[in-house]
C-alpha positions as CSV (number, residue, x, y, z in Angstrom):
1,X,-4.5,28.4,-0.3
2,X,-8.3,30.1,-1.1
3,X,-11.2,27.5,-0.7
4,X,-11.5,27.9,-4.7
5,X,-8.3,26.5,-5.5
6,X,-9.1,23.1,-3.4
7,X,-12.6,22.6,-5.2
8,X,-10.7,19.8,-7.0
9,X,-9.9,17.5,-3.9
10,X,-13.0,16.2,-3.7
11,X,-12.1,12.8,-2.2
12,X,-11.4,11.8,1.3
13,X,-9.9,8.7,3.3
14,X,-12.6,6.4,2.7
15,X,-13.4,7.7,-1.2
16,X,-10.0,6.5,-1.5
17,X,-10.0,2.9,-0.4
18,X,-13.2,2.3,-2.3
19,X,-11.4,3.3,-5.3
20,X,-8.8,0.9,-4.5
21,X,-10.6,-1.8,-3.7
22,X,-13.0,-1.5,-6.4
23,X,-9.9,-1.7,-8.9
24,X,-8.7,-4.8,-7.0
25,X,-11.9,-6.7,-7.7
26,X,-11.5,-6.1,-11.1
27,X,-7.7,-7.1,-11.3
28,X,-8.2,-10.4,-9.9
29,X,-11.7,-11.3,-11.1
30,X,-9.7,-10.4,-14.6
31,X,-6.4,-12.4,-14.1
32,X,-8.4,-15.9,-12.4
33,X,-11.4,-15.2,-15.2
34,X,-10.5,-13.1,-17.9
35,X,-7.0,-13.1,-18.7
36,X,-7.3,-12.1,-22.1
37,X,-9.4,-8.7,-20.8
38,X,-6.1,-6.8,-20.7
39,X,-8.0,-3.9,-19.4
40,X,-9.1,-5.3,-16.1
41,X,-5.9,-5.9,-15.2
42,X,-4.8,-2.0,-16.3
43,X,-7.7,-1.1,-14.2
44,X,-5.9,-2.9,-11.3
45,X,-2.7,-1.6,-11.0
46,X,-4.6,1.7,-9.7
47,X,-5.2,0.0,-6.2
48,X,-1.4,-0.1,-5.1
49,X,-0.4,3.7,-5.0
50,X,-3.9,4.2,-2.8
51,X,-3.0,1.6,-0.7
52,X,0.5,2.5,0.0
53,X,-0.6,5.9,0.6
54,X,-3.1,5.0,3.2
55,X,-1.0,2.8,5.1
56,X,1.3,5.9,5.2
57,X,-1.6,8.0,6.5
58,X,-3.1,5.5,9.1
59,X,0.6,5.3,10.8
60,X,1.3,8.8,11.2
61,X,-2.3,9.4,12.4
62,X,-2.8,6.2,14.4
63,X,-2.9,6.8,18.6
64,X,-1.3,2.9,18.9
65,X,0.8,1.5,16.8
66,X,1.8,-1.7,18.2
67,X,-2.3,-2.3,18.1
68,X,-2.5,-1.4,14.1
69,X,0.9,-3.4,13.6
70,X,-1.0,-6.3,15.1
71,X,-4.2,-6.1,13.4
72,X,-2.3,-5.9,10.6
73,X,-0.8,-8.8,11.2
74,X,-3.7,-10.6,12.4
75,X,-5.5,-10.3,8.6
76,X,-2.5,-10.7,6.5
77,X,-2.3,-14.8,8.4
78,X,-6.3,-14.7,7.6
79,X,-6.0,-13.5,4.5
80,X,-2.8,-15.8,3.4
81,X,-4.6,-19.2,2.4
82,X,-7.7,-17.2,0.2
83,X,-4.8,-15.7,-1.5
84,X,-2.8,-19.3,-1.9
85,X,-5.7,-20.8,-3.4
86,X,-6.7,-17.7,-5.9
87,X,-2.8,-17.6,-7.1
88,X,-1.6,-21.3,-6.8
89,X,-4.4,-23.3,-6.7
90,X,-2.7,-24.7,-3.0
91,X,-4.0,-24.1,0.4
92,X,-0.5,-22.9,1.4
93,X,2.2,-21.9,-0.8
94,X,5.6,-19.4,0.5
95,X,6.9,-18.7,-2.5
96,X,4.6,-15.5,-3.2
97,X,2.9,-13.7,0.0
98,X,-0.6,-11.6,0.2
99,X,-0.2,-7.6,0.5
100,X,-1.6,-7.7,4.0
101,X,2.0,-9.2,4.5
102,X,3.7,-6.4,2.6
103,X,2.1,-4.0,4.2
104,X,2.6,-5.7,7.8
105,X,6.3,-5.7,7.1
106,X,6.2,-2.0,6.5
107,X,4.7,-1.0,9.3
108,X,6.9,-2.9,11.1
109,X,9.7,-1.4,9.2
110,X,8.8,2.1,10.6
111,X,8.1,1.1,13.8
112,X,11.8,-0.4,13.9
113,X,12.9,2.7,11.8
114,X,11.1,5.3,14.2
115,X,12.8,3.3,17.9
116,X,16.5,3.6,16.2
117,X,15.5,7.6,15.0
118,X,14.6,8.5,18.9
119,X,17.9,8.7,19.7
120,X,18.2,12.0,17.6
121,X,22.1,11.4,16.5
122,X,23.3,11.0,13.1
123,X,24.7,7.5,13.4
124,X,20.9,6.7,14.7
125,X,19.5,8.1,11.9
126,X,21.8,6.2,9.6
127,X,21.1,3.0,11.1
128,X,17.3,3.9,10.8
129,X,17.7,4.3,6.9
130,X,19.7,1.2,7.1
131,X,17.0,-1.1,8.5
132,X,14.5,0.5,6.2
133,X,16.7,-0.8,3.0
134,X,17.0,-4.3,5.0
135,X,13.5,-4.7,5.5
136,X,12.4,-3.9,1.9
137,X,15.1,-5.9,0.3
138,X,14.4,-8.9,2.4
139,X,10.5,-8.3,1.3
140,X,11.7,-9.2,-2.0
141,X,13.5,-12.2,-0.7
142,X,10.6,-13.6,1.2
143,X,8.3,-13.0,-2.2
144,X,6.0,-10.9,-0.6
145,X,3.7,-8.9,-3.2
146,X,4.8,-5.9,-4.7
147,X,7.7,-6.1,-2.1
148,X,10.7,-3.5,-2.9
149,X,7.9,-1.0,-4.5
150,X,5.2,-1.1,-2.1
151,X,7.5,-0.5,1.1
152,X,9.1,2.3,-0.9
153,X,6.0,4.0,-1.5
154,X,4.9,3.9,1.8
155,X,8.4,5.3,3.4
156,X,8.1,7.7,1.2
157,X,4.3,9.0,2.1
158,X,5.8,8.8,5.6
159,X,8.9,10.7,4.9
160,X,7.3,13.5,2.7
161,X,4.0,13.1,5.4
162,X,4.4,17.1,5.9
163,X,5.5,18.2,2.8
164,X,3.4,19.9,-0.2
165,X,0.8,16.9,-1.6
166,X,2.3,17.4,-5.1
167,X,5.5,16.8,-4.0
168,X,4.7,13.4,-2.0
169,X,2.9,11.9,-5.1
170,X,5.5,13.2,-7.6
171,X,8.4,11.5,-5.5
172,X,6.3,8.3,-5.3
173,X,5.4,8.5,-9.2
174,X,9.3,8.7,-9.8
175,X,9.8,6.3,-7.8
176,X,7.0,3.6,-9.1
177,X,8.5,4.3,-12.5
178,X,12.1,3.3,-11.7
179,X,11.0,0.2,-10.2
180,X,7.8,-0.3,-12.6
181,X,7.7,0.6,-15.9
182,X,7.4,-2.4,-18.3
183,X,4.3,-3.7,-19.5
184,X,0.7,-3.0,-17.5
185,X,2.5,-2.1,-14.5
186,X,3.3,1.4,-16.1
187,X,0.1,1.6,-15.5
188,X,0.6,2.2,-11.8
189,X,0.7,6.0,-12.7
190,X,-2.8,6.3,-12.6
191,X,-3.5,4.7,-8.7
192,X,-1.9,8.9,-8.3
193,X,-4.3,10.6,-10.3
194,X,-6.9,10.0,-7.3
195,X,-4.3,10.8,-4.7
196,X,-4.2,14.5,-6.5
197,X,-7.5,15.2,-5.2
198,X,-7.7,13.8,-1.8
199,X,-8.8,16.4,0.8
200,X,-7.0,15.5,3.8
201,X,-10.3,14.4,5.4
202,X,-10.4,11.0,7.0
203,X,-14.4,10.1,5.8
204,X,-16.4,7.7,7.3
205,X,-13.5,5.9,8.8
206,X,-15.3,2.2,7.5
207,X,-11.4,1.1,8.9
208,X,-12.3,-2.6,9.4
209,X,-14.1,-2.8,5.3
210,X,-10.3,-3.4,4.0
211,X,-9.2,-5.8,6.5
212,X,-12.4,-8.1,6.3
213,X,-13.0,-7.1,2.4
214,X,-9.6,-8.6,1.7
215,X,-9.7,-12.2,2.2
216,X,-13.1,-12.3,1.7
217,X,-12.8,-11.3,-1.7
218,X,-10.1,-13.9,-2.0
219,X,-12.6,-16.3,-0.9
220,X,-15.0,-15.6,-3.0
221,X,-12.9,-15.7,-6.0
């Protein structure tokens, strides 16, 4: 493809998850202080799609993924009671988990998913797929946020990794719209519009802004 016909992607890695968490600011400083501005909530549902497609990116490009499982890990227990008290009012409450956890349980998911797959056999591949649909119905079980859809968007960034870009984010648009498409949450579609012009360039990196900006957000809040 001629250098004239990317002009459009424009955004890289970092653009990306300033994007993102720009629009989660404004969904929850909207649903804890203005629930009537329906807007700010709209302008929310645009951080999820970003999200799940960087998590898709950092595994496949990450040299250590036991160490970016853990870190992972290690914010979504921080960021647990910030989000408790901003949704419940409670310093610890299990019935709804942060999106650090989601996105914890993904990884993990892949991880799992990638161990069975080396085996290179049919039935290991089956099994893989298998343990994939466990994990994301049991995130919907253990009330993580965005559960089922968020772990199916970001298997399917990491399945579709080397396909064409428009293919990825159509796939993942389909998919957000099964799973999401009553009320504001249709409203997912535009956390792809962004995604269209990413340029495949990491950016500045900034790859500890998310994991502190997180809880502290929550905090704040």
């Amino acid at each position: 493809m001629s250098k004239g016909k990317q002009s459009y992607r424009i955004l890289d890695g970092t653009s990306l998850k300033i994007i993102a968490m720009i629009s989660m600011v404004f969904d929850h400083v909207g649903d804890n202080f203005f629930p009537e501005q329906t807007w700010m909530r709209i302008v929310g549902r645009i951080a999820l799609p970003i999200f799940a497609f960087c998590i898709a990116e950092g595994f496949s490009h990450t040299h250590d993924r036991r160490k970016y499982l853990l870190r992972m890990g290690i914010f979504a227990c921080v960021s647990e009671i910030p989000f408790d008290l901003v949704t419940s009012g409670r310093m610890l409450e299990f019935t709804h988990q942060n999106i650090m956890i989601t996105f914890f349980w993904s990884i993990l998911a892949l991880i799992c998913f990638e161990k069975i797959n080396d085996r290179k056999t049919k039935t290991a591949r089956f099994c893989g797929i298998a343990v994939l649909m466990i994990f994301a119905v049991s995130s919907l079980l253990l009330g993580m946020d965005y559960n089922i859809l968020a772990v199916g968007l970001i298997c399917i960034y990491y399945f579709l990794r080397d396909k064409a870009p428009v293919w990825n984010h159509v796939a993942a648009m389909v998919y957000h719209v099964l799973l999401r498409n009553v009320g504001i949450y249709l409203y997912g579609l535009l956390g792809f519009l962004p995604l269209f012009l990413y340029n495949g360039k990491r950016g500045r990196g900034l790859k500890w802004l998310f994991y502190v900006f997180y809880p502290a957000h929550l905090l704040v809040i």
